[in-house]
Backbone bond lengths (Angstrom), bond angles and torsions (degrees), N, CA, C in turn:
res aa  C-N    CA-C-N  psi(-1)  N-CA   C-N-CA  omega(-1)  CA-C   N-CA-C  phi
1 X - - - 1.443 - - 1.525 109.14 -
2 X 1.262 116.91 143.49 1.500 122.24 -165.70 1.670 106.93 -109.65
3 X 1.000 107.51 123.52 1.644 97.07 -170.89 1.575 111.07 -87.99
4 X 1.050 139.30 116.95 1.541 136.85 175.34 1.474 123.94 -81.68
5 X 1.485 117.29 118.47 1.067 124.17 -171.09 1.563 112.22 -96.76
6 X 1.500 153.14 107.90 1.027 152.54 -178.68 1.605 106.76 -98.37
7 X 1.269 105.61 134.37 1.516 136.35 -163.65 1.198 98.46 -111.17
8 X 1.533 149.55 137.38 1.084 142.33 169.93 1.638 87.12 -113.75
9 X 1.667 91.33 140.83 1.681 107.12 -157.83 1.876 98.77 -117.97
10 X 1.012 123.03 129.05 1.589 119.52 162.81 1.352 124.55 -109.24
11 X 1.547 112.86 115.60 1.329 113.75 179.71 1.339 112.27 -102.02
12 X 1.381 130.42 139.59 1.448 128.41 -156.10 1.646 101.00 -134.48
13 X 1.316 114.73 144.43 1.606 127.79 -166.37 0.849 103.69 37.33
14 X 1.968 127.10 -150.17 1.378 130.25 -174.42 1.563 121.92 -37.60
15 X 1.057 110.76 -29.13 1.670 113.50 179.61 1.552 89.61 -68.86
16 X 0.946 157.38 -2.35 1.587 144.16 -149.61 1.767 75.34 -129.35
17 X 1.468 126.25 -70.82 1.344 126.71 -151.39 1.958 106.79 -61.52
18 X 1.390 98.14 -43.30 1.407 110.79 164.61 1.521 123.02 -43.20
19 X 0.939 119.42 -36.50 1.793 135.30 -174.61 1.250 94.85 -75.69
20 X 1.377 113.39 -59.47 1.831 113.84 -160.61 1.627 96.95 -85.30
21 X 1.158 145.78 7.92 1.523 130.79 -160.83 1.628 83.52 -97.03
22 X 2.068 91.18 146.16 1.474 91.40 -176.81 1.491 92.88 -122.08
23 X 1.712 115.39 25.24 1.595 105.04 164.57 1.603 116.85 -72.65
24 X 1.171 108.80 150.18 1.748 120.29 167.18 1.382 125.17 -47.78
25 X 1.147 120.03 -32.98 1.718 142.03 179.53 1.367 107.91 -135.63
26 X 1.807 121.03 142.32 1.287 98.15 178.83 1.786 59.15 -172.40
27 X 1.552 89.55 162.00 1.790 109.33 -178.15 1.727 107.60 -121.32
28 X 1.010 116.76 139.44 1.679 96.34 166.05 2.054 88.20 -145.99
29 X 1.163 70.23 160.97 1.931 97.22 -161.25 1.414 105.28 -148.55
30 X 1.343 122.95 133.61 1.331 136.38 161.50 1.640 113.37 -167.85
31 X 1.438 92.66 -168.27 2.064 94.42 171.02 1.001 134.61 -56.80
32 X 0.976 142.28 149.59 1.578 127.08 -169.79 1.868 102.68 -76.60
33 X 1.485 108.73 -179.74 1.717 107.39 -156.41 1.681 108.58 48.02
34 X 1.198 148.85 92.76 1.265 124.81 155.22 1.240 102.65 -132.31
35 X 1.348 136.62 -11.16 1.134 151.39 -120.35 1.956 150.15 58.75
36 X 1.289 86.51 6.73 1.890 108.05 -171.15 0.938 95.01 -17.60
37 X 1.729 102.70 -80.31 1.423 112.29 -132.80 2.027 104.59 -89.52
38 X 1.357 102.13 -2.47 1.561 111.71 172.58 1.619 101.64 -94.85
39 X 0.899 136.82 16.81 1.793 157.38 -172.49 1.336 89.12 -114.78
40 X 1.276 129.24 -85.94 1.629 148.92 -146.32 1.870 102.42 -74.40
41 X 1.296 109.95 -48.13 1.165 102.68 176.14 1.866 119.14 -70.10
42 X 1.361 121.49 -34.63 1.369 128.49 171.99 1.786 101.82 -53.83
43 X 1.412 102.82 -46.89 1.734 103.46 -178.83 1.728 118.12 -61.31
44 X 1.504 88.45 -30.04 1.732 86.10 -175.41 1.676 120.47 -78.12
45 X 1.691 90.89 -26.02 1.657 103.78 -169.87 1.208 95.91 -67.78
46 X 1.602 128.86 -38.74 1.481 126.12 170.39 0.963 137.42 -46.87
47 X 1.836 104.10 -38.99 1.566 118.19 170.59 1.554 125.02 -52.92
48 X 1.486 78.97 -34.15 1.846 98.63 -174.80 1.456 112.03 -50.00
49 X 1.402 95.26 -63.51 1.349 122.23 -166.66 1.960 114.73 -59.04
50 X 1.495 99.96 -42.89 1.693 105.33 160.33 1.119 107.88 -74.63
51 X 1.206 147.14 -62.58 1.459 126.01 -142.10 1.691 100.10 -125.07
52 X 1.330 117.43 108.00 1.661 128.43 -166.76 1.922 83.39 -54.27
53 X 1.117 101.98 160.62 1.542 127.43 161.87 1.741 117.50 67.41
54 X 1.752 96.70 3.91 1.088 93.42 171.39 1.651 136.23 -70.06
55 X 1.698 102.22 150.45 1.719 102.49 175.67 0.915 128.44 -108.15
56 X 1.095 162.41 107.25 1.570 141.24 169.01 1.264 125.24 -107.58
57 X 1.264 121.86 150.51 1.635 126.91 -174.68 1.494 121.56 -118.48
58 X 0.975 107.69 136.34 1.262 124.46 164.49 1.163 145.57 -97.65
59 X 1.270 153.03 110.32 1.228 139.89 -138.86 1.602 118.52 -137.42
60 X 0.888 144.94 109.81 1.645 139.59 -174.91 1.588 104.50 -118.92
61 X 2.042 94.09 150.10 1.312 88.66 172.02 1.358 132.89 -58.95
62 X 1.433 123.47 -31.52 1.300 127.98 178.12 1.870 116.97 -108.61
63 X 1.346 108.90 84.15 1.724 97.40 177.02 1.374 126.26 -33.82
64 X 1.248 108.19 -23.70 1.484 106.84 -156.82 1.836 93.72 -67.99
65 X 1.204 94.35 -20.60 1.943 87.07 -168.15 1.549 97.60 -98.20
66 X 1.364 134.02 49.80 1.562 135.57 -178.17 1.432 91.16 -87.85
67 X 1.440 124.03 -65.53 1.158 142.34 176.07 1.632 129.71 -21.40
68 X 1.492 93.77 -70.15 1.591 119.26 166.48 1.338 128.76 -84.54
69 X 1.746 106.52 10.98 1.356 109.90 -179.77 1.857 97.83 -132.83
70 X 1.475 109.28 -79.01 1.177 116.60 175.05 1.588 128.83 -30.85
71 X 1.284 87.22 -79.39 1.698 105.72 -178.79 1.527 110.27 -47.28
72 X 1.518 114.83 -50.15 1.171 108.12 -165.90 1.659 107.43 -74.48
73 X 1.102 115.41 -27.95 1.348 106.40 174.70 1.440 121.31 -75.47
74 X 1.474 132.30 -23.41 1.449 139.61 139.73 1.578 111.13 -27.55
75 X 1.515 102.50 -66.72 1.290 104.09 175.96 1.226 139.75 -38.64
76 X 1.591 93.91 -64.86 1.910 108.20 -174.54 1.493 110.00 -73.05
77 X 2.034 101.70 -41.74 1.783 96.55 -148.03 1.867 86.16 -93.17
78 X 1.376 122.20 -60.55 1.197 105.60 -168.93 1.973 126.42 -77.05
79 X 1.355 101.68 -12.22 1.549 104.02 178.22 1.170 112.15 -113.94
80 X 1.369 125.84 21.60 1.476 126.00 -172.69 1.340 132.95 -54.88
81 X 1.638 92.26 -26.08 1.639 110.13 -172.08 1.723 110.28 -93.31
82 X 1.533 109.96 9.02 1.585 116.31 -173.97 1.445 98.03 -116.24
């Protein structure tokens, strides 16, 4: 038996509007640290999880930092417990 631990999560300004938007495309931009891309990725893992076959993309100005930005925060902050 797997025990489930629930985290109550707060997303604040655009990170909050970003989560709930039910457009197809949508941009969000701010300072770096704010939480974006730990906002956007919690929304997508959700998407996953409702609607089988879903995709979503992500896009930054500089790829080179997908790696050292994206992924690892997939990794550590939202899949940490897998």
């Amino acid at each position: 038996m797997t025990n489930i631990i629930e985290v109550p999560l707060e997303f604040r300004r655009g990170n909050n509007q970003a989560r709930k938007c039910h457009d197809p495309e949508f941009l969000v931009e701010g300072p770096s640290r704010t939480g974006k891309t730990f906002a956007l990725l919690i929304r997508m893992n959700q998407n996953a999880a409702d609607y089988p076959g879903y995709r979503g993309l992500i896009i930054r100005k500089e790829a080179v930092n997908l790696g050292r930005t994206i992924l690892r925060t997939l990794e550590e902050d939202v899949y940490h417990e897998w």
